[in-house]
Backbone and ligand atoms as CSV (ligand in chain L), in Angstrom:
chain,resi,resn,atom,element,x,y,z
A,1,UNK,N,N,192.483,90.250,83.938
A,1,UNK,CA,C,191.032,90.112,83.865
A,1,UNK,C,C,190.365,90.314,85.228
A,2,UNK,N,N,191.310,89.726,86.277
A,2,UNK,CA,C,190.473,90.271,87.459
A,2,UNK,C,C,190.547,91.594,87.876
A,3,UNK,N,N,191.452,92.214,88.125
A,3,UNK,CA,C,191.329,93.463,87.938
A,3,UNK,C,C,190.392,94.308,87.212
A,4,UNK,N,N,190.149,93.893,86.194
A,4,UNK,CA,C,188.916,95.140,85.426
A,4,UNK,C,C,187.943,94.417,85.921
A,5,UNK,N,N,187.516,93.436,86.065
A,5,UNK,CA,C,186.407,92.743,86.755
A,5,UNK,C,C,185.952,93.256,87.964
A,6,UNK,N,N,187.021,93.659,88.688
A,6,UNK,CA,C,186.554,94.545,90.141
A,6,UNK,C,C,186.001,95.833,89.971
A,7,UNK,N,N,186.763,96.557,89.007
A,7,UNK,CA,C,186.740,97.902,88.589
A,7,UNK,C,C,184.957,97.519,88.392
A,8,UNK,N,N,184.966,96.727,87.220
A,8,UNK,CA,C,183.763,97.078,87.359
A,8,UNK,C,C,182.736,96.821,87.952
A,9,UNK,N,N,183.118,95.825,89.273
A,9,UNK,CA,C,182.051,95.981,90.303
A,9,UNK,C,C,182.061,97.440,90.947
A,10,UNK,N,N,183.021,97.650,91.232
A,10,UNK,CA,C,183.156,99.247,91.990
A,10,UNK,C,C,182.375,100.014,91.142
A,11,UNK,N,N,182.565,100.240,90.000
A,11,UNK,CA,C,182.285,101.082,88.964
A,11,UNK,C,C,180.160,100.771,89.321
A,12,UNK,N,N,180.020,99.855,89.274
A,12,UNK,CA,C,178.348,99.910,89.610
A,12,UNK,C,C,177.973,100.178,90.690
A,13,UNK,N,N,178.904,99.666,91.754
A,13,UNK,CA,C,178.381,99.913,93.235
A,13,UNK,C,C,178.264,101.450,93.433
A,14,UNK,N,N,179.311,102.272,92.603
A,14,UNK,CA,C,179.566,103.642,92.677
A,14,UNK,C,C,178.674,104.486,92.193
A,15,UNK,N,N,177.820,103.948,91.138
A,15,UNK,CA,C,176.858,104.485,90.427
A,15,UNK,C,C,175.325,104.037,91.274
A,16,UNK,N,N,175.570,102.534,91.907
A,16,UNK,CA,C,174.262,102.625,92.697
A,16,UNK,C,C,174.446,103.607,94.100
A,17,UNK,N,N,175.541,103.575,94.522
A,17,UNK,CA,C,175.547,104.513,95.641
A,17,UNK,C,C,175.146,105.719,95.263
A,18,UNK,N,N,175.656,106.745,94.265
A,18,UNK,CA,C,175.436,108.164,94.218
A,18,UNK,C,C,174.096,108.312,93.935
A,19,UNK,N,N,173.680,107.173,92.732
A,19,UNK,CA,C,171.807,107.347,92.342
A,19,UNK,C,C,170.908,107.460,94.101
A,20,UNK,N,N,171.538,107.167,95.023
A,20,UNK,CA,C,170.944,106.761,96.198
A,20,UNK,C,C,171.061,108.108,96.933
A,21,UNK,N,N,172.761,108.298,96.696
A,21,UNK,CA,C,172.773,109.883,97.473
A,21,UNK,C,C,172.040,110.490,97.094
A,22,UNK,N,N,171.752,110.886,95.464
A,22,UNK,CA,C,171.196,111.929,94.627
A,22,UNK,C,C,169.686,111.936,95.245
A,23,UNK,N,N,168.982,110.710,95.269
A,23,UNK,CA,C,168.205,110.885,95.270
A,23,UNK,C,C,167.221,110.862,96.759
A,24,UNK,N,N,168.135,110.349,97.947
A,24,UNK,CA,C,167.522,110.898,99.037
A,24,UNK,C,C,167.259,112.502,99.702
A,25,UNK,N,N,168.346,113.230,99.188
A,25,UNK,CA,C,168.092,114.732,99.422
A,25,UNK,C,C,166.755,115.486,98.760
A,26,UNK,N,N,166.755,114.990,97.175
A,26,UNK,CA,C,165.812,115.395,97.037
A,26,UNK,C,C,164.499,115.132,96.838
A,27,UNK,N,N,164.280,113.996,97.985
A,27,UNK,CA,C,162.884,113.482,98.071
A,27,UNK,C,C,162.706,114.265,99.768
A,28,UNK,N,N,164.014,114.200,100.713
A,28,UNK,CA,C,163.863,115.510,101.656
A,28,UNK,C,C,163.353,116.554,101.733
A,29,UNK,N,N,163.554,117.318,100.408
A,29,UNK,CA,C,163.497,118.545,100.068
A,29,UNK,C,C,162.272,119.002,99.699
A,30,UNK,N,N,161.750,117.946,99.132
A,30,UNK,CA,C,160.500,118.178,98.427
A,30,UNK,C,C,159.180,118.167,99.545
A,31,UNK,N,N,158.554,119.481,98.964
A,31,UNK,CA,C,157.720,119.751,99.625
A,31,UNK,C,C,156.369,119.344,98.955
A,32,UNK,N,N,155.959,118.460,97.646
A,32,UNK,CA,C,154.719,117.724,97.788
A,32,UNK,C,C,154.220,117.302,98.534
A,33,UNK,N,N,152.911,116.818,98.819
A,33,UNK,CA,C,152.742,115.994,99.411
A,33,UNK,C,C,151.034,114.875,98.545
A,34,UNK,N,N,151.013,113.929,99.116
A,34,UNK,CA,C,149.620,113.238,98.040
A,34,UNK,C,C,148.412,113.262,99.002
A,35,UNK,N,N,147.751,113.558,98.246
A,35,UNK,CA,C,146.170,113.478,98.674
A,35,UNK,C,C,145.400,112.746,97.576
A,36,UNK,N,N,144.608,112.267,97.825
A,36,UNK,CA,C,143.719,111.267,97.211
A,36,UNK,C,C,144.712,110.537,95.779
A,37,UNK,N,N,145.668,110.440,96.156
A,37,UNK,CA,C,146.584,109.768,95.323
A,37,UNK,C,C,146.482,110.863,94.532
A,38,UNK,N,N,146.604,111.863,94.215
A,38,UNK,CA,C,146.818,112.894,93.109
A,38,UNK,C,C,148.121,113.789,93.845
A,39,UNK,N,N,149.422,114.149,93.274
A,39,UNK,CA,C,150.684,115.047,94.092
A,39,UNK,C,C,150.015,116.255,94.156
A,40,UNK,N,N,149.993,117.087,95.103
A,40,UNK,CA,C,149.987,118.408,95.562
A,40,UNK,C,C,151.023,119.254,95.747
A,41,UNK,N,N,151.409,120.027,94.947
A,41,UNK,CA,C,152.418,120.954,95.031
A,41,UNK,C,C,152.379,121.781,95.701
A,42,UNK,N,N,153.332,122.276,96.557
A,42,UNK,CA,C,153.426,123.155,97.866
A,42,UNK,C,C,154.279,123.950,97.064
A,43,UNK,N,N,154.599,124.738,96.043
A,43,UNK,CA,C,156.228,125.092,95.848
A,43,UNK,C,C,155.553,126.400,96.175
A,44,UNK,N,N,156.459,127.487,96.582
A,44,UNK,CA,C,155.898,128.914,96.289
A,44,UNK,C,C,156.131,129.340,94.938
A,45,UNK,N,N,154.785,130.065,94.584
A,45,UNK,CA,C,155.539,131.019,93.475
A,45,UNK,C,C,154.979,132.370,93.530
A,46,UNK,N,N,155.765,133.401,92.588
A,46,UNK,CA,C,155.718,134.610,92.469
A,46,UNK,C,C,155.503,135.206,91.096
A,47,UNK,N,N,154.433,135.952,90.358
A,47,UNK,CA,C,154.883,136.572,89.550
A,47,UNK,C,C,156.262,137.469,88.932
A,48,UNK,N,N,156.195,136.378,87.775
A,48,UNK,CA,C,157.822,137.393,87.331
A,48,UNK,C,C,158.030,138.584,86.600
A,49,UNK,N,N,157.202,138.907,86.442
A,49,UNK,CA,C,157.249,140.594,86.237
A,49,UNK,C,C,156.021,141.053,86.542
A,50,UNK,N,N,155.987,141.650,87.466
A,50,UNK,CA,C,154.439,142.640,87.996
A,50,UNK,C,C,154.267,143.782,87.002
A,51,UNK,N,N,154.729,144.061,85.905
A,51,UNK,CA,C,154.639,145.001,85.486
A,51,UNK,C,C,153.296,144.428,84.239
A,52,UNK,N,N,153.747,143.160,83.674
A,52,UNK,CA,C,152.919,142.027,83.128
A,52,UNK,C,C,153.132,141.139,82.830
A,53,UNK,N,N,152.168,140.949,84.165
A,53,UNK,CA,C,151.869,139.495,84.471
A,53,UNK,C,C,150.867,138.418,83.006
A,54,UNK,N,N,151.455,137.085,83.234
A,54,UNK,CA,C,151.447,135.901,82.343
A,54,UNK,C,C,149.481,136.184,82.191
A,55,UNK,N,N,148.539,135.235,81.899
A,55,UNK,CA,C,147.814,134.745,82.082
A,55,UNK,C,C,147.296,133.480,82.928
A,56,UNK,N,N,148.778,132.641,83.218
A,56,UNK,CA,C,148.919,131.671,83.869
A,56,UNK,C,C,149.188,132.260,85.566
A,57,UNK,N,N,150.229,133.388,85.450
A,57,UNK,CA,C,150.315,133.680,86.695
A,57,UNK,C,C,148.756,134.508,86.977
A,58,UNK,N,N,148.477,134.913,86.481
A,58,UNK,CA,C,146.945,135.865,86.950
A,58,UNK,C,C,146.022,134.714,87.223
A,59,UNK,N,N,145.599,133.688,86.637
A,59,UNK,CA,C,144.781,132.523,87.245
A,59,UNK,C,C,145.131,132.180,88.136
A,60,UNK,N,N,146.469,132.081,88.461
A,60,UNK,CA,C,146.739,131.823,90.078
A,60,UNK,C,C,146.810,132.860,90.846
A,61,UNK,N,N,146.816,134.274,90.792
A,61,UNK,CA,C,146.736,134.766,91.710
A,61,UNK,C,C,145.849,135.652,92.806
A,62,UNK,N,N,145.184,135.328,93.572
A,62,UNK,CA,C,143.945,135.949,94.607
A,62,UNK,C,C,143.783,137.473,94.204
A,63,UNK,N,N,142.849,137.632,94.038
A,63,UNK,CA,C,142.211,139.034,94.342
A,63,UNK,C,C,141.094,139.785,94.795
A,64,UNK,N,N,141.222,141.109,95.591
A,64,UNK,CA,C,141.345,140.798,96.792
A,64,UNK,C,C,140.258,142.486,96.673
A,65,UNK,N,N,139.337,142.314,97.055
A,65,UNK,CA,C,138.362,143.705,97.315
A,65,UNK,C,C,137.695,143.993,98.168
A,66,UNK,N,N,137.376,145.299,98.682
A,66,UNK,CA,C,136.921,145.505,100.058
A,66,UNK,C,C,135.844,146.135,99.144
A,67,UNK,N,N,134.846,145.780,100.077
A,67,UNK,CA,C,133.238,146.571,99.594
A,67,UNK,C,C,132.412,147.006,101.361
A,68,UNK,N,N,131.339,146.888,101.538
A,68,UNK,CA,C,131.063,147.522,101.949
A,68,UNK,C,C,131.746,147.219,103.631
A,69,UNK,N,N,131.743,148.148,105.155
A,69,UNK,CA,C,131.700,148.406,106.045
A,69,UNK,C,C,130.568,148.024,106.608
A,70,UNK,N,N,130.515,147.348,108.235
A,70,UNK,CA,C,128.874,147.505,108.768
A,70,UNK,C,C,129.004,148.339,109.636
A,71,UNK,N,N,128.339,149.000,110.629
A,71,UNK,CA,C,128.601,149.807,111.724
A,71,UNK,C,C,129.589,148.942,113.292
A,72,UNK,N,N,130.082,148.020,113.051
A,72,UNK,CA,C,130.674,146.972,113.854
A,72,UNK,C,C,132.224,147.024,113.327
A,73,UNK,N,N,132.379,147.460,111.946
A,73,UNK,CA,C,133.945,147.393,112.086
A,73,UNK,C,C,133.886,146.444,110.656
A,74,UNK,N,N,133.112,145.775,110.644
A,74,UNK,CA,C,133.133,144.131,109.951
A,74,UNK,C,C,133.351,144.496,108.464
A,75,UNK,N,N,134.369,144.559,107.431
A,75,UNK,CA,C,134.259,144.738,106.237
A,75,UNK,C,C,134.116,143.384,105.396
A,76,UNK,N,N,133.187,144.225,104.060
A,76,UNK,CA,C,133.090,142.541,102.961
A,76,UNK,C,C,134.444,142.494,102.381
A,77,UNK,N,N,134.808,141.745,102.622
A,77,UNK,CA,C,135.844,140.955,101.860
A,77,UNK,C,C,135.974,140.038,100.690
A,78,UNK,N,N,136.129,140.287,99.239
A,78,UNK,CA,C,135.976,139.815,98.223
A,78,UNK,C,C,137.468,139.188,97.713
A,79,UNK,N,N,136.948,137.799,97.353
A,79,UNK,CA,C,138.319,136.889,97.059
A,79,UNK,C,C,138.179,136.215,95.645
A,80,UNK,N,N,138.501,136.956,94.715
A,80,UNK,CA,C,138.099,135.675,93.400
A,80,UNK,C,C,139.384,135.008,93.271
A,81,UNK,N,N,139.508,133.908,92.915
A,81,UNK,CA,C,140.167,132.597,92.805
A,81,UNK,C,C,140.968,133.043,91.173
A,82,UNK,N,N,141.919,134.124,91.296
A,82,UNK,CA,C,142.600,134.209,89.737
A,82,UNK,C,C,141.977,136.041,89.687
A,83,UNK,N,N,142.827,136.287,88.641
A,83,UNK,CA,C,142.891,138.278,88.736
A,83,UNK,C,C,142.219,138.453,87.410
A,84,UNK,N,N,141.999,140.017,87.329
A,84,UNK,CA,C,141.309,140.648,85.997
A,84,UNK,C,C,140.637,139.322,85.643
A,85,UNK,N,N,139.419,138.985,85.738
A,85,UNK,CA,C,138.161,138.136,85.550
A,85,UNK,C,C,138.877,136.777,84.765
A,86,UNK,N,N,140.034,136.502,85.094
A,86,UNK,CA,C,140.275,135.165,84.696
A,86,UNK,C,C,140.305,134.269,86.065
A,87,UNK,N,N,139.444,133.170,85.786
A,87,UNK,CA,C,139.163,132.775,87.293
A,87,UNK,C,C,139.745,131.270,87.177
A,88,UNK,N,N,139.835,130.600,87.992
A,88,UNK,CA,C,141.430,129.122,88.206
A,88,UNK,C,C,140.211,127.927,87.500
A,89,UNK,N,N,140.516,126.951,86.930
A,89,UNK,CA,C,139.816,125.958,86.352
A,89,UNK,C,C,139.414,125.030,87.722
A,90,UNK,N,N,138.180,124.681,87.785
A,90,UNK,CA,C,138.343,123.469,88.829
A,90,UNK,C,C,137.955,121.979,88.113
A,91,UNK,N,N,138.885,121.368,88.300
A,91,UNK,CA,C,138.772,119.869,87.771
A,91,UNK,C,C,139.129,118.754,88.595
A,92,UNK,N,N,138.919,117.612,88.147
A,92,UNK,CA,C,139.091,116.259,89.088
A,92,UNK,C,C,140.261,116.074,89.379
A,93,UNK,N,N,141.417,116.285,88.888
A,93,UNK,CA,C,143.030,116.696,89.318
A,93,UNK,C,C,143.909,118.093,88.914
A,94,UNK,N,N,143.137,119.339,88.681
A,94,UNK,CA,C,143.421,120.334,88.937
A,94,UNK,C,C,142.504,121.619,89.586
A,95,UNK,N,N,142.741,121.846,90.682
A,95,UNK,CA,C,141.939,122.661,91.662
A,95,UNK,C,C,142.068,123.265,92.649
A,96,UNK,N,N,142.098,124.760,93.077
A,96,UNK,CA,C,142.860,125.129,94.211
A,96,UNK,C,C,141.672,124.162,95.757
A,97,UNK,N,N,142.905,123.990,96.246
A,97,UNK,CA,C,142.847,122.927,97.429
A,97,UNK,C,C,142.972,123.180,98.154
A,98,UNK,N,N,143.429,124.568,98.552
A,98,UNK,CA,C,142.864,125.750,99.887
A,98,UNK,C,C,143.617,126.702,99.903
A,99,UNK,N,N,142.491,127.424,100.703
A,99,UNK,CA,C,142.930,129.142,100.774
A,99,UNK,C,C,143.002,129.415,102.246
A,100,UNK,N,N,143.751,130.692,102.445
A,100,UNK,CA,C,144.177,131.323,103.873
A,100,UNK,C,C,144.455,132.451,103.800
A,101,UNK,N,N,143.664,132.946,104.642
A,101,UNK,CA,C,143.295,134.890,105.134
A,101,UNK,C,C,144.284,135.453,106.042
A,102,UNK,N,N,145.386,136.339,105.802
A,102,UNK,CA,C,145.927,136.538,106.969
A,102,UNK,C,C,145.234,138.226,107.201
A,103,UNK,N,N,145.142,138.667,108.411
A,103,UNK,CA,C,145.443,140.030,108.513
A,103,UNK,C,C,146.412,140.529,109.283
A,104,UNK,N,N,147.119,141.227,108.751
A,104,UNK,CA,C,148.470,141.675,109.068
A,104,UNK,C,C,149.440,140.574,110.226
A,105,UNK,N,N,149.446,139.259,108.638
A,105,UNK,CA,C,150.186,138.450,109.521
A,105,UNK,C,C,149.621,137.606,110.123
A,106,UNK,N,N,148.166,137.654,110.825
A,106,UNK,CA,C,147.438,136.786,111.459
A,106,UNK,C,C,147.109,135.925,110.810
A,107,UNK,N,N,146.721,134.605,110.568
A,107,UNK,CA,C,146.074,133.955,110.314
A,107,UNK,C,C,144.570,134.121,110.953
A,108,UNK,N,N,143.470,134.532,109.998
A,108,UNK,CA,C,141.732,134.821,110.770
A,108,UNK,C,C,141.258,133.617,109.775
A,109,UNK,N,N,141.226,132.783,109.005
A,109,UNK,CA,C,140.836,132.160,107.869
A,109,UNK,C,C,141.665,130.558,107.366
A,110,UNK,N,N,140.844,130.062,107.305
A,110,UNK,CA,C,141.855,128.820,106.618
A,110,UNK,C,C,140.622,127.904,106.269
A,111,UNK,N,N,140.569,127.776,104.495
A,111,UNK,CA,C,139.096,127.050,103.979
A,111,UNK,C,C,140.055,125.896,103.020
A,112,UNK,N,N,139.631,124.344,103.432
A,112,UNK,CA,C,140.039,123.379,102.442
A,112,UNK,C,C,138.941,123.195,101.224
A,113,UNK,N,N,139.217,122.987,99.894
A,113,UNK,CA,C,138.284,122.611,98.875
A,113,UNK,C,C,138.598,121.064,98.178
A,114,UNK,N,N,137.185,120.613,98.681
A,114,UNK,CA,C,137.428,119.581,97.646
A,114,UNK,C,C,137.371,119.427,96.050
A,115,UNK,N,N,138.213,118.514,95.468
A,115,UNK,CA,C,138.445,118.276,94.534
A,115,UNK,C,C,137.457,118.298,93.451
A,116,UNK,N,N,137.164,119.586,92.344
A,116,UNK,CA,C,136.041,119.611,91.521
A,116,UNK,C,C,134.637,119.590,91.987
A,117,UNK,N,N,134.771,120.432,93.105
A,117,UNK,CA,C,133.610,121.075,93.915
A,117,UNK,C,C,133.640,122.389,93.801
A,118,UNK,N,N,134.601,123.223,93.941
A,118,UNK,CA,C,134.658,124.799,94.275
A,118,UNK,C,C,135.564,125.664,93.188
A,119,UNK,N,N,134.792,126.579,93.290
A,119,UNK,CA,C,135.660,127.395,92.197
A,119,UNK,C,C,134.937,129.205,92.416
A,120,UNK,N,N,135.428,130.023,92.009
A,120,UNK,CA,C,135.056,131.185,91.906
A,120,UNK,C,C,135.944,132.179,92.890
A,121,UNK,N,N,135.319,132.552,93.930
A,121,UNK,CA,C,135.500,133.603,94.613
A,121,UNK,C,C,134.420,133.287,96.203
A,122,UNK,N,N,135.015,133.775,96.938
A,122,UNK,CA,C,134.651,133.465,98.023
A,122,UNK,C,C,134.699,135.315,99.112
A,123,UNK,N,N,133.555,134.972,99.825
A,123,UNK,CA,C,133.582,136.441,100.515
A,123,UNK,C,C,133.506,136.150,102.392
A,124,UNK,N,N,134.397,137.344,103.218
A,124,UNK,CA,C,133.989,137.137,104.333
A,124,UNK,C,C,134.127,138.522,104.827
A,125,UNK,N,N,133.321,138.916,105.781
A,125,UNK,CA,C,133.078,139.931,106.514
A,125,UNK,C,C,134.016,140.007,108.127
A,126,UNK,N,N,135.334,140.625,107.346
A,126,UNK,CA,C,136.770,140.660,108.136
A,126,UNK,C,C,136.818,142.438,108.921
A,127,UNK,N,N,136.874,142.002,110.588
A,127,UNK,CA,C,137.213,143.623,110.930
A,127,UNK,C,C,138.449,143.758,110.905
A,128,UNK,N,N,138.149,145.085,109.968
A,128,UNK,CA,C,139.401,145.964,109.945
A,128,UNK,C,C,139.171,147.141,109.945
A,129,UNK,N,N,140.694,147.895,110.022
A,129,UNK,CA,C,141.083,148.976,110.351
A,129,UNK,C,C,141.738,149.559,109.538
A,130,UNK,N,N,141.716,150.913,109.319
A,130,UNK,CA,C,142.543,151.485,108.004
A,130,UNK,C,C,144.159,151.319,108.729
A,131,UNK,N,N,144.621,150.542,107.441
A,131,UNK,CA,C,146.148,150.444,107.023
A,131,UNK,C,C,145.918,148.986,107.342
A,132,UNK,N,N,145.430,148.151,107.713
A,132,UNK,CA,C,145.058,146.515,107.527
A,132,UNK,C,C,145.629,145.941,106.908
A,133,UNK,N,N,146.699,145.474,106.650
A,133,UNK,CA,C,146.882,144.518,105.512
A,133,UNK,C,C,146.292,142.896,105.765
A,134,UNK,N,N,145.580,142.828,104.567
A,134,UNK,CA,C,144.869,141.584,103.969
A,134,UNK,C,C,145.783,140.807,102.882
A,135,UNK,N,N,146.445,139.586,103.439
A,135,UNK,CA,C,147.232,138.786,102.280
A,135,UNK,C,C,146.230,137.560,102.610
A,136,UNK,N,N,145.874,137.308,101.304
A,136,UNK,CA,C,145.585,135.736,101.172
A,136,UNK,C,C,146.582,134.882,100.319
A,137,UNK,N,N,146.586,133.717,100.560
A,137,UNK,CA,C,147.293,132.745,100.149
A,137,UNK,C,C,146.187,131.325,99.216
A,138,UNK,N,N,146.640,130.932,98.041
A,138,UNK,CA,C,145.879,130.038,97.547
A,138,UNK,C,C,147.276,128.586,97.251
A,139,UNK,N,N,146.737,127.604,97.010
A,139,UNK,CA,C,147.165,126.788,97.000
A,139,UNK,C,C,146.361,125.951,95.219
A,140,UNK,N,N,147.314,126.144,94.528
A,140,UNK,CA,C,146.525,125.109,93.128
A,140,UNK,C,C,147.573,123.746,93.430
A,141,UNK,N,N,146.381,123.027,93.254
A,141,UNK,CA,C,147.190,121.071,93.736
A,141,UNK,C,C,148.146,121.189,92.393
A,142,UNK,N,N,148.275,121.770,91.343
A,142,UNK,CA,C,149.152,121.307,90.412
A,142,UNK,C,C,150.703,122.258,90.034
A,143,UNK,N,N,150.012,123.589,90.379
A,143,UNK,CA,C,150.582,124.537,90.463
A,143,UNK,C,C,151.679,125.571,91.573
A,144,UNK,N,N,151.342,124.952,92.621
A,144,UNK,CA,C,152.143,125.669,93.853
A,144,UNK,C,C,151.214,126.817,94.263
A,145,UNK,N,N,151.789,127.108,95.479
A,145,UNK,CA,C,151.062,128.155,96.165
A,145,UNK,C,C,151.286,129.551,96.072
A,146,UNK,N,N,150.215,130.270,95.369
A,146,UNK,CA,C,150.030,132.150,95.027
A,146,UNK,C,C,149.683,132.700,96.148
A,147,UNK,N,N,150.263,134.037,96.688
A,147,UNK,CA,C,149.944,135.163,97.104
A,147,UNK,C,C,149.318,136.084,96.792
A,148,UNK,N,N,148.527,137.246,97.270
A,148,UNK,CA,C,148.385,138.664,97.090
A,148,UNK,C,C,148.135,139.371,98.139
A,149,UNK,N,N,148.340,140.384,98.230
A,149,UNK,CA,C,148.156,141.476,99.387
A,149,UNK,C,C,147.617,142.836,99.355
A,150,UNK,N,N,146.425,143.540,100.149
A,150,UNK,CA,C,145.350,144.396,99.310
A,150,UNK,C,C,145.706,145.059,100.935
A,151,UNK,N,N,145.668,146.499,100.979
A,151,UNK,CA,C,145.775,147.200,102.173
A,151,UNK,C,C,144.029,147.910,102.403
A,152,UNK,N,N,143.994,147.821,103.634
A,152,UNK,CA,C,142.599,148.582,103.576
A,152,UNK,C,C,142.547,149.817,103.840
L,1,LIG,FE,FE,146.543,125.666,88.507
């Protein structure tokens, strides 16, 4: 009797230890983080087939139009929040929670949104140069963070 009696202390200690291993790596790993007590997902994601794309992935993903030139260099820069006129929901715990402009690599841009304030498309008058690449980056608090990339 004492014998299995130990066993099965071991036997729990063994199971509280690994629940402990298991679960410190992947609270490491994890790239959430909380804001106003609501989790924010950092994960990246990618459309999984560009050939056609979800409806879910197109709400998340930036798109991205150049319109007019000024005599300075300065082009309009058009950003709607989600592709082909489906545009991202903004709500009290789902809402993109910021966006970032790179040009070729640079960071020129970085806008935070508060929570069930902002939604649509956003414009800025970015100089560029032909062959420019323009990637923006969006961030949905529920969803993880979308890419796109538009050459000028
Ligand atoms: Fe979302």
């Amino acid at each position: 009797m004492k014998r299995r009696d130990a066993f099965k202390k071991i036997g729990l200690a063994g199971i509280a230890l690994s629940t402990i291993g298991i679960s410190l790596p992947s609270m490491a790993q994890s790239q959430d983080i909380a804001k106003d007590n609501l989790i924010i997902n950092r994960q990246k994601m990618k459309i999984a087939n560009t050939e056609s794309p979800t409806e879910f992935e197109l709400k998340h993903t930036p798109e991205i139009s150049f319109l007019e030139s000024d005599e300075k260099g300065f082009t309009l820069v058009k950003i709607h929040m989600g592709s082909q006129g489906i545009v991202h929901p903004t709500l009290e715990n789902h809402w993109i929670d910021y966006m970032k402009i790179y040009k070729n690599d640079k960071l020129v841009a970085s806008t935070e949104f508060e929570k069930g304030s902002i939604r649509g498309f956003s414009e800025y008058f970015i100089k560029l140069e032909k062959g420019n690449v323009v990637l923006v980056e969006i961030g949905c608090n529920l969803h993880g963070i979308w890419t796109n990339t538009a050459t000028f």
